[in-house]
C-alpha positions as CSV (number, residue, x, y, z in Angstrom):
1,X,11.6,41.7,18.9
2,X,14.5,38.6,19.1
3,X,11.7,36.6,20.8
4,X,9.2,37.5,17.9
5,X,11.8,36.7,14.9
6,X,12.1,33.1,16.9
7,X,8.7,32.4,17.3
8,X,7.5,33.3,13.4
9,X,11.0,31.1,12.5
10,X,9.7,28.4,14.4
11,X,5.9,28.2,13.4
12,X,7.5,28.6,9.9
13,X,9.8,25.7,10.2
14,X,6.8,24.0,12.4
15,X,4.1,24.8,9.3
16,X,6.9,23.1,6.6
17,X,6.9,19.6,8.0
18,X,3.8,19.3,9.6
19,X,2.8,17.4,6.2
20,X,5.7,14.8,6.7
21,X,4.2,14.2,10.6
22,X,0.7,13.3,8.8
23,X,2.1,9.7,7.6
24,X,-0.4,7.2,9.1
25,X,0.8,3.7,11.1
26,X,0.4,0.8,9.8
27,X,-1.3,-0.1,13.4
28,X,-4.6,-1.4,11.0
29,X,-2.5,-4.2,9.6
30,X,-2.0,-7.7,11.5
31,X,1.4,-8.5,11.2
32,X,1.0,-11.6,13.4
33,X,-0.7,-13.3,10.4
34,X,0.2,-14.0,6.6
35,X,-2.6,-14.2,4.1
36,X,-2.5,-15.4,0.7
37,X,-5.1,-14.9,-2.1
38,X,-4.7,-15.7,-6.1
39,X,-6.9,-13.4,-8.4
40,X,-6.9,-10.8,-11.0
41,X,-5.9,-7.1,-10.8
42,X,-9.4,-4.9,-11.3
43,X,-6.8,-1.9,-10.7
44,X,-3.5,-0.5,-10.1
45,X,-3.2,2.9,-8.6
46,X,0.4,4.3,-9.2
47,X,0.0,7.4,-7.1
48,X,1.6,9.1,-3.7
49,X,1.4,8.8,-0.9
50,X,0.8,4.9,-1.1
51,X,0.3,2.6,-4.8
52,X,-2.6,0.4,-4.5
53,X,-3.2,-2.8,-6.1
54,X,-7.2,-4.2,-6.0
55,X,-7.3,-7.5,-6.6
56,X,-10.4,-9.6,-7.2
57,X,-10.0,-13.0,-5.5
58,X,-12.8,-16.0,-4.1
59,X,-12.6,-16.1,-0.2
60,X,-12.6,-19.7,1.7
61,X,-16.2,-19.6,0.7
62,X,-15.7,-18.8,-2.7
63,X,-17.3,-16.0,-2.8
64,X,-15.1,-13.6,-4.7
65,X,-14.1,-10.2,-2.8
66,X,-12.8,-7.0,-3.8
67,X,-9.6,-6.7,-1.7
68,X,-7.5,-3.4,-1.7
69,X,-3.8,-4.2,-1.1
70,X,-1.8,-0.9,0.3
71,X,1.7,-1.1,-1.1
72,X,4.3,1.9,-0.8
73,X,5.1,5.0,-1.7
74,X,6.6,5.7,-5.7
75,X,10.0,5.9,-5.2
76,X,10.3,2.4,-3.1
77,X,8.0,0.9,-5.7
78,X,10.2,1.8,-7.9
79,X,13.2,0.2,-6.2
80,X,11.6,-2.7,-5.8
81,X,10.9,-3.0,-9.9
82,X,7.5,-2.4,-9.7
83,X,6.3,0.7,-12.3
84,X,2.8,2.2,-13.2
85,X,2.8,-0.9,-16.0
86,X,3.6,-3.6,-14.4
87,X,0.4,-4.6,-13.3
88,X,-2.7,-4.6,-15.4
89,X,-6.4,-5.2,-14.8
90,X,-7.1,-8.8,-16.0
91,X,-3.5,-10.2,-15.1
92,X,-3.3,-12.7,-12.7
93,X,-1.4,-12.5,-9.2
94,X,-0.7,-14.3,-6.0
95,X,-0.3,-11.4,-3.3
96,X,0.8,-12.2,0.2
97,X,0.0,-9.4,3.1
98,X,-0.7,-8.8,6.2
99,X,-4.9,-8.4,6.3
100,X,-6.7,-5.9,8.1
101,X,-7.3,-6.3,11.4
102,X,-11.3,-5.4,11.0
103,X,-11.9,-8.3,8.5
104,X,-12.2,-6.4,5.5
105,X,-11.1,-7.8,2.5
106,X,-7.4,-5.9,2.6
107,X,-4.2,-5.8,3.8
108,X,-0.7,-4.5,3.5
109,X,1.3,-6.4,0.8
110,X,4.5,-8.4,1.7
111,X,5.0,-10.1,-2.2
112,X,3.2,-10.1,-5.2
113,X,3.4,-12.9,-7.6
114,X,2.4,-12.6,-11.1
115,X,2.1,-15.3,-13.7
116,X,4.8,-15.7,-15.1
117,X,6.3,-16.4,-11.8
118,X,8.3,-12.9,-11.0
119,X,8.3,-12.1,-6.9
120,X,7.9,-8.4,-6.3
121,X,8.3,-7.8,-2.7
């Protein structure tokens, strides 16, 4: 009976964080290489478990892309200044990140600048 009321404590305790082990790496993200872009917000996701900013920006061939920018989660954003309003689709922004390893327009933001010259990092 001891060794049953240890196991079901343990698969209980086992059960309750499993959601914190689900975090995924950041493994997709080159961080051997900075890229810039300059375009305007089409979005701003302000939701767990990561804020999203999707920018619209020409490429080197000036072709514009639809790049997703993975940010963190709500309560660093938050640390770092950044709310649910403090982007808006149309506003212009200069976003530095690490890109995506597969070539996809995306990456992992390091600082976004906005136009009136205010560095969120």
């Amino acid at each position: 009976m001891k060794n049953l009321t240890g196991f079901c404590t343990a698969a209980i305790a086992f059960a309750a964080a499993s959601p914190a082990l689900s975090h995924h790496s950041h493994a997709m993200f080159d961080h051997g290489v900075e890229v810039e872009i300059t375009g305007t917000v089409a979005d701003f996701s302000y939701r767990n478990p990561h804020v999203f900013l999707y920018v619209d920006a020409p490429d080197d061939s000036g072709e514009v892309q639809h790049y997703w920018i993975e940010m963190s989660n709500i309560p660093n954003m938050i640390r770092r200044g950044i709310g649910q309003n403090t982007f808006k689709a149309g506003d212009t922004v200069t976003v530095n990140m690490w890109p995506l390893k597969d070539g996809r327009p995306g990456g992992n933001y390091i600082t976004v600048k906005t136009a009136d010259g205010t560095t969120y990092e």
